[in-house]
N, C-alpha and C positions, 0 to 999 in steps of 0.2 A: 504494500500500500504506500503509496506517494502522500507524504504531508509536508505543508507550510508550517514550520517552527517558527516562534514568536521570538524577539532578541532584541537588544537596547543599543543601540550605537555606540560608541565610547571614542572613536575619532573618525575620521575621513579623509581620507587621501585623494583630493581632488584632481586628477590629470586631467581632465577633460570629460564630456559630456557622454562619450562610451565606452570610458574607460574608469569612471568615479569609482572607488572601492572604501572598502571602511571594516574596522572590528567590531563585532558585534557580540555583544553577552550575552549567552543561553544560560541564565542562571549558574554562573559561575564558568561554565566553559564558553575561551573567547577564539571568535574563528572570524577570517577575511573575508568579506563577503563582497560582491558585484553590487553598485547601487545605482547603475546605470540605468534601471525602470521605473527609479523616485528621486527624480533630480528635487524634487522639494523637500528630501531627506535631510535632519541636521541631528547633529550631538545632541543625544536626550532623547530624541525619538524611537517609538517601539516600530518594527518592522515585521513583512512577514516575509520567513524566505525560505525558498523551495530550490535546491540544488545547486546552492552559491549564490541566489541571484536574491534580493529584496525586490518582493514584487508587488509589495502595498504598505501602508502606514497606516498604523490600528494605533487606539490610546492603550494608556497603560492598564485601563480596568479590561480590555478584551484580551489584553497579551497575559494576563492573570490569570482568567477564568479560559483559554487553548490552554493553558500550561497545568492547571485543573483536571483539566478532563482528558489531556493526554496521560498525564499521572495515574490516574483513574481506573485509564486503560492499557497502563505497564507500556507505554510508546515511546520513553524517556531514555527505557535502555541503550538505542545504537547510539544516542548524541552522549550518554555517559560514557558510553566504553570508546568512542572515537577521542576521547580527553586522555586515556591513558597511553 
């Protein structure tokens, strides 16, 4: 199954318009993400991203209550074990 995981920006690395990148927090595990499909993306914003890429900007009460229900549903495990 394919999911959008929810994540908190923490910088940006702006090179340009398709090539914008940034780290992003999953709840403690931080990974490089593409933010080439929310150029209105900034430091502090919750994102949702599916395969490297941030492909919407959710608040932070929706990035809570994905991260809720993916718990829930034990769907947490491959973003923890890809930390190790």
């Amino acid at each position: 199954m394919c999911l959008a995981i929810p994540g908190k920006i923490t910088s940006i690395t702006d090179e340009g318009e398709m090539t914008r990148r940034g780290s992003v927090d999953f709840s403690g595990v931080t990974k490089e993400i593409s933010l080439a499909f929310v150029p209105e993306a900034k430091v502090g914003d919750h994102v949702l991203v599916h395969v490297g890429f941030a492909i919407s900007t959710i608040d932070e009460a929706e990035a809570q209550e994905i991260f809720r229900m993916l718990a829930e549903m034990d769907e947490l495990g491959e973003l923890e074990d890809s930390a190790t």
